[in-house]
C-alpha positions as CSV (number, residue, x, y, z in Angstrom):
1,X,-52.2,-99.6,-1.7
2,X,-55.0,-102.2,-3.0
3,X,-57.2,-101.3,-5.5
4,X,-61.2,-100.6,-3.7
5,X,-63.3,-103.5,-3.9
6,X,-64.6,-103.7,-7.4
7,X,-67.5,-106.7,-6.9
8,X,-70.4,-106.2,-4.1
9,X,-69.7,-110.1,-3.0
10,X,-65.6,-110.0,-2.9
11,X,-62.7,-108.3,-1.3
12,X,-59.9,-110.4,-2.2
13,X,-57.1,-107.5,-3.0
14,X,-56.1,-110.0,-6.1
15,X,-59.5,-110.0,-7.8
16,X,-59.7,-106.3,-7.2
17,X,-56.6,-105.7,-8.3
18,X,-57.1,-108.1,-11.5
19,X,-60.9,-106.3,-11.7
20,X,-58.8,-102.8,-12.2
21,X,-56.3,-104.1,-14.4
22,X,-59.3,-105.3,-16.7
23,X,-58.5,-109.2,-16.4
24,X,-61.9,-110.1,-14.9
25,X,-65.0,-108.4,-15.0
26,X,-67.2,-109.9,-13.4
27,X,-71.1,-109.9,-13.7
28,X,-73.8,-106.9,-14.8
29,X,-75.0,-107.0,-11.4
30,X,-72.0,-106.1,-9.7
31,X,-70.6,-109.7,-8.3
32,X,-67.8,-111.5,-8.8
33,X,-70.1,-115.1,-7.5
34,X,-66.1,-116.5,-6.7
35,X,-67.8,-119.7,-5.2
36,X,-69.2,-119.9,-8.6
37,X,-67.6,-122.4,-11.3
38,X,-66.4,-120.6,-14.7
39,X,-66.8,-122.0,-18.1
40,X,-63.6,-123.1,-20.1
41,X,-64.3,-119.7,-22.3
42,X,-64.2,-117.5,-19.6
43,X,-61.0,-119.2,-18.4
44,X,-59.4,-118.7,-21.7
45,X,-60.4,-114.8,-22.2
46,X,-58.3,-114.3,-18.4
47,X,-55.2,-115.8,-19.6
48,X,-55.9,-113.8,-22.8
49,X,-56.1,-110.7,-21.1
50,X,-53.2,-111.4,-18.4
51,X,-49.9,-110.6,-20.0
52,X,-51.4,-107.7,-21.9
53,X,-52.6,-106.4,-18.3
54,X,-49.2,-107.9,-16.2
55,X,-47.0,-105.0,-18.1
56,X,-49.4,-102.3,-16.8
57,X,-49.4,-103.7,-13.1
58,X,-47.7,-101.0,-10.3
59,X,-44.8,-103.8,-9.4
């Protein structure tokens, strides 16, 4: 089963699913913006937060 939709502008079942595992958070207003470029900081925090998050995913 996928996770609901966690952003207002994205469905992908693999952002939500990262979104519910705490990997990405998106922004304040509620949107993902996945057309949007990331910085190299924000890149860094979700492979920071992956493996920690990976050991709790229902696989």
């Amino acid at each position: 089963m996928a996770p609901a939709a966690a952003f207002s502008d994205c469905e992908n079942e693999s952002v939500c699913l990262a979104a519910a595992l705490g990997i990405v958070t998106g922004y304040d207003d509620g949107t993902f913006r996945p057309r949007q470029s990331i910085t190299r900081q924000k890149a860094a925090l979700i492979l920071y937060h992956t493996p920690t998050a990976s050991r709790c995913a229902p696989f």
